[in-house]
Structures are given as C-alpha cells and as structure tokens.
Backbone as CSV, one residue per row, in Angstrom:
resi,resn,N_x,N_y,N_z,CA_x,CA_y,CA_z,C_x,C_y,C_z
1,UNK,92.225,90.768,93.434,92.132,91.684,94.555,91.814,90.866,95.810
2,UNK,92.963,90.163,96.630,92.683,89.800,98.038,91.839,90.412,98.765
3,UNK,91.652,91.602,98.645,91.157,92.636,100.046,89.801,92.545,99.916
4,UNK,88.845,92.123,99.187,87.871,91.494,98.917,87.678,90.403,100.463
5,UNK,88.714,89.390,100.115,88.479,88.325,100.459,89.125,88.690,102.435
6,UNK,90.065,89.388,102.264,90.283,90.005,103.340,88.849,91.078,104.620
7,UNK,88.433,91.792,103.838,87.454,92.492,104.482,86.078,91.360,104.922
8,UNK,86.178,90.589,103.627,84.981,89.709,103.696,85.133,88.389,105.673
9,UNK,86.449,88.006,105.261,87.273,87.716,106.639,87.157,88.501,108.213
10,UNK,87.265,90.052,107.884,87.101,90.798,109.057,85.643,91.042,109.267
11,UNK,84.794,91.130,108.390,83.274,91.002,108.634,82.534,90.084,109.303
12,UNK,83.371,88.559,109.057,83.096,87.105,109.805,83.412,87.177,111.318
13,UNK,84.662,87.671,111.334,85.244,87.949,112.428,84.041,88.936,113.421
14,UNK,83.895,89.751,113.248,83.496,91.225,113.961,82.013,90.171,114.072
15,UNK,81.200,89.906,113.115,79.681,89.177,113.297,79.659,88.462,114.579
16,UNK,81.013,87.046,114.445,81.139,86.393,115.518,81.164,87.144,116.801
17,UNK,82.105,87.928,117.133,82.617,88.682,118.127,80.945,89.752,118.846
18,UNK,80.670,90.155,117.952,79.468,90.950,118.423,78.063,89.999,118.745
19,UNK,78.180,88.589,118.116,76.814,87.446,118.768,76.909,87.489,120.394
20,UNK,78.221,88.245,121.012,78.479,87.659,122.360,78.767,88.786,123.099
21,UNK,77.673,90.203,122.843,77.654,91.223,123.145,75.964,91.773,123.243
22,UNK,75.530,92.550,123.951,74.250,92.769,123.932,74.102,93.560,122.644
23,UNK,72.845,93.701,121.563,72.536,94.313,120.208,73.198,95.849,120.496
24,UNK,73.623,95.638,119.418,74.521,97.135,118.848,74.515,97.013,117.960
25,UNK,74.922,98.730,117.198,75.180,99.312,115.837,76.734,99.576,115.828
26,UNK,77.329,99.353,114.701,78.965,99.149,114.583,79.111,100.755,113.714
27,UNK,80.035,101.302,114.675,80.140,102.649,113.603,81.532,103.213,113.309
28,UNK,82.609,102.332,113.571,83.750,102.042,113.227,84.683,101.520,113.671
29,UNK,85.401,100.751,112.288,85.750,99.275,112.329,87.449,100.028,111.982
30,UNK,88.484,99.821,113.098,89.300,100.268,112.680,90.829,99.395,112.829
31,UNK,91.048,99.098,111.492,92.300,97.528,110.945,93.613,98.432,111.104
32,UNK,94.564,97.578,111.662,95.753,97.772,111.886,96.742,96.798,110.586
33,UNK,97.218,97.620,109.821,98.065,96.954,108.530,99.542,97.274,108.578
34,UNK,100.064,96.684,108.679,101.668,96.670,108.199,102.109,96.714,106.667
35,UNK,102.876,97.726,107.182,103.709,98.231,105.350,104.085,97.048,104.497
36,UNK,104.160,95.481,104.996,104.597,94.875,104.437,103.492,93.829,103.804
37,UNK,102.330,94.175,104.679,100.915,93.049,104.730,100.164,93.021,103.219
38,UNK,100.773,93.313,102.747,100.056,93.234,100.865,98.862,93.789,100.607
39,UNK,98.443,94.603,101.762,97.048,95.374,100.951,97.275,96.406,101.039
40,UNK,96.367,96.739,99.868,96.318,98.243,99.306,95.090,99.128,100.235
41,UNK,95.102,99.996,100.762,94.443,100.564,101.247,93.089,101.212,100.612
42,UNK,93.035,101.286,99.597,92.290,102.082,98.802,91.285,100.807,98.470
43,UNK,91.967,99.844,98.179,91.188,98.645,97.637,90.381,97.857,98.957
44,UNK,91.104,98.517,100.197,90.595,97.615,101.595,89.070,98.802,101.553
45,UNK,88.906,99.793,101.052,88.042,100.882,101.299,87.192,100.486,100.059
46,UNK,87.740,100.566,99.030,86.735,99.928,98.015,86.199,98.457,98.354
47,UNK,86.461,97.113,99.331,85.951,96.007,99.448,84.932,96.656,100.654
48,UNK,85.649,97.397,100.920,84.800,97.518,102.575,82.822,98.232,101.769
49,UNK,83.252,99.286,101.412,81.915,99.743,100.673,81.007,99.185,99.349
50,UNK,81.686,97.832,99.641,80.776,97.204,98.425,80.662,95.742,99.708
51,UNK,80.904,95.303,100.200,80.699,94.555,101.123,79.617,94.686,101.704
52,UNK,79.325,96.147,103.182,78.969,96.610,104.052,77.797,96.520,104.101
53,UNK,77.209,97.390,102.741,75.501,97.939,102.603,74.488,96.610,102.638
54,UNK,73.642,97.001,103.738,72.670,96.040,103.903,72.724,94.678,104.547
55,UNK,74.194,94.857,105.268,74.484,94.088,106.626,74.481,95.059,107.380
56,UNK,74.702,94.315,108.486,74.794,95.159,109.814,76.123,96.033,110.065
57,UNK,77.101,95.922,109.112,78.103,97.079,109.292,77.327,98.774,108.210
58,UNK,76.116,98.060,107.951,75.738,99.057,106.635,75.975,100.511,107.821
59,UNK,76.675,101.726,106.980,76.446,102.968,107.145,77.910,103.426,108.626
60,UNK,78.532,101.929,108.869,79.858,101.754,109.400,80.897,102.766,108.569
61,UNK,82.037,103.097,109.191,83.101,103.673,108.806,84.223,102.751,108.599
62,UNK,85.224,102.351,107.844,86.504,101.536,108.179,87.629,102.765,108.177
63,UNK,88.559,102.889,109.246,90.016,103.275,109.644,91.173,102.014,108.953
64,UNK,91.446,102.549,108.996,92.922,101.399,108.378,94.135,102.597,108.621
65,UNK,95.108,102.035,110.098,96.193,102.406,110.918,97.100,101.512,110.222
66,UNK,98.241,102.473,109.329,99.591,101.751,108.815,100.516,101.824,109.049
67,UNK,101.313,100.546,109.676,101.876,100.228,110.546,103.692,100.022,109.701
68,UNK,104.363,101.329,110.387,105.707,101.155,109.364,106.611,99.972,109.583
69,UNK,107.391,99.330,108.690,108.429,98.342,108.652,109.477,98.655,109.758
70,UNK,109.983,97.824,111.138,110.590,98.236,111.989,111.314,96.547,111.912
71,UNK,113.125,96.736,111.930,114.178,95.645,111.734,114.687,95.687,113.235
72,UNK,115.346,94.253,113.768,116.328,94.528,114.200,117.525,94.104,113.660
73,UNK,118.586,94.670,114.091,120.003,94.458,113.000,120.437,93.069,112.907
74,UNK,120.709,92.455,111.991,120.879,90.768,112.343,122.607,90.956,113.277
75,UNK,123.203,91.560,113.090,124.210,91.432,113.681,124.469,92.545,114.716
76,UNK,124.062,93.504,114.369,124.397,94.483,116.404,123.079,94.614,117.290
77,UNK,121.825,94.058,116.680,120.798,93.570,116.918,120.053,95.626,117.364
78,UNK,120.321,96.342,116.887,119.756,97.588,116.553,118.724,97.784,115.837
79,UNK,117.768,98.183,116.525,116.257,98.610,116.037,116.123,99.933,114.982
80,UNK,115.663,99.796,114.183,115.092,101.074,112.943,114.548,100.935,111.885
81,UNK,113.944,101.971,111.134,112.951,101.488,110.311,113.558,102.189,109.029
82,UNK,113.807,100.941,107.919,114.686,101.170,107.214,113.627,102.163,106.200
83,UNK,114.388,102.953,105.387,114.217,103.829,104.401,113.322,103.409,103.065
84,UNK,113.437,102.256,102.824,112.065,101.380,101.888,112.854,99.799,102.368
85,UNK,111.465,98.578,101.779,111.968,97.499,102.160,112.460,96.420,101.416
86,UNK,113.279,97.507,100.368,114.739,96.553,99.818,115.604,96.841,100.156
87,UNK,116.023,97.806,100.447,117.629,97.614,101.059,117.334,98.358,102.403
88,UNK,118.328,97.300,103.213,117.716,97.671,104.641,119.172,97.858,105.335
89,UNK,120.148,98.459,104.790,121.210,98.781,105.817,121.267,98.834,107.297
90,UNK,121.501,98.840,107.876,121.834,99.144,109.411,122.896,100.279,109.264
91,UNK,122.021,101.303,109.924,122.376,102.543,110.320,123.925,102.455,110.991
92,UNK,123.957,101.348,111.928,124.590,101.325,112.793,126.057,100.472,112.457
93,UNK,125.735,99.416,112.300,127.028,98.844,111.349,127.011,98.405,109.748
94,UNK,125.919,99.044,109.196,126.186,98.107,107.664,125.347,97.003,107.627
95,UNK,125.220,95.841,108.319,124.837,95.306,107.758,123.469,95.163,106.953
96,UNK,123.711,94.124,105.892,122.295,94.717,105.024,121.433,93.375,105.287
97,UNK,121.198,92.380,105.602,120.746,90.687,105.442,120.268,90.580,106.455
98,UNK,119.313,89.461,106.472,119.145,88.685,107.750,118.650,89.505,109.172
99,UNK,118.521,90.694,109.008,117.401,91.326,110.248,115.923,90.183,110.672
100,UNK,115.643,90.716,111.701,114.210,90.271,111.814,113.530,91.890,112.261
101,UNK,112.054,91.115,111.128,111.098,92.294,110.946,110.098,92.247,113.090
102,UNK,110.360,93.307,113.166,110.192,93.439,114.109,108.267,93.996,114.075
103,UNK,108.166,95.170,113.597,106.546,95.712,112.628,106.508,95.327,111.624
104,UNK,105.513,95.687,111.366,105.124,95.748,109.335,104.671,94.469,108.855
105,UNK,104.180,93.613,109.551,103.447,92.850,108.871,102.095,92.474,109.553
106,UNK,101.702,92.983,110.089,100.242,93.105,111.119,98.902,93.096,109.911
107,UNK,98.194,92.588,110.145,96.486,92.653,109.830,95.520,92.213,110.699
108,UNK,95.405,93.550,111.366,94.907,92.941,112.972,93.413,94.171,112.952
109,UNK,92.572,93.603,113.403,91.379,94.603,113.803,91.885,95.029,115.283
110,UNK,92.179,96.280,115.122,92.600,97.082,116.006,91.626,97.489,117.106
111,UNK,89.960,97.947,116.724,89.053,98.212,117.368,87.702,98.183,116.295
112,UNK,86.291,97.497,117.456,85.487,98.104,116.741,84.577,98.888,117.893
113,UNK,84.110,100.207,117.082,83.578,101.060,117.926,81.904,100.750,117.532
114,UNK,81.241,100.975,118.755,79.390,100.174,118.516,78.511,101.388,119.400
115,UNK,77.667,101.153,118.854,76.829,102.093,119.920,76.011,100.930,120.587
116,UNK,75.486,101.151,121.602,74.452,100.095,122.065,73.609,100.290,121.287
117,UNK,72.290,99.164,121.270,70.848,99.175,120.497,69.942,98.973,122.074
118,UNK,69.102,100.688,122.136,68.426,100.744,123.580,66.775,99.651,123.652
C-alpha cells in the first residue's frame, strides 16, 4: 500500500510549509489526484486516519479532488476525455495511440485549510 508512504510524504510537506506561518490548527487538508495517479482513495483515507492522531493534523479532515483523464489527439491534436484509459479513440478522427495525457496524473495538495492559534 503506497498511500501509506504517500500521505506520510504530504504530512512532511504541510509540517514544513506551516514552520513558516504563525501557530495554527489544520482542519482540512485537501489532495488533488488524477485518475491515472495509482492511488486508491479509500486507502489515501485509511493512511490518512492512522497517520494523523496525535500529530498536529490530529482531528484534521482529508478531501481528495479526482481529477479525470483528459488526451490530446496525437494526430488532429483534439482535446477529450476518453471513456476508460485503455482504449482511447479520438472522437474526432480515430485515432487510438500516441495522445498526450493532458489531466489525470496530478498528486498535488490542492489546499490546506488552518485556523489561526490566538
């Protein structure tokens, strides 16, 4: 299970990022994933709540925004988001090969929301 090692990653991240902010409470942490980015969502929610408790994200929320597979056509260079991501026709002329993924592979912390600490 990557997403372990993934959440454990966005926790490093967010720690750093918040040393260079006046004290706050983090009350949601919300990841931007692409359909193609290999995690399971359920498992990013199960790392996240076995991670969290008794750090400073303890009693945090995680969002996870999934981000659909978007091609452009390798040959009429036409944008769309194919129907699943093995066969990727082009709507427009056929072709099936060689697109570039335009979305869908993102693992990006999208936002984290904090309250100040008064």
């Amino acid at each position: 299970m990557h997403e372990l090692s993934v959440v454990q990653s966005v926790i490093d991240i967010i720690k750093k990022e918040l040393e260079q902010h006046p004290p706050c409470t983090v009350k949601t942490v919300t990841l931007q994933c692409g359909s193609l980015s290999g995690v399971v969502v359920d498992s990013l929610n199960f790392a996240w709540e076995a991670l969290s408790p008794n750090t400073f994200l303890e009693n945090s929320k995680l969002e996870v925004n999934i981000v659909a597979l978007k091609v452009a056509c390798a040959e009429c260079k036409f944008e769309f988001e194919p129907k699943n991501q093995y066969t990727m026709n082009c709507p427009e002329c056929d072709t099936s090969f060689g697109h570039t993924i335009l979305n869908g592979k993102e693992l990006n912390i999208e936002n984290i929301e904090v309250d100040e600490i008064e």
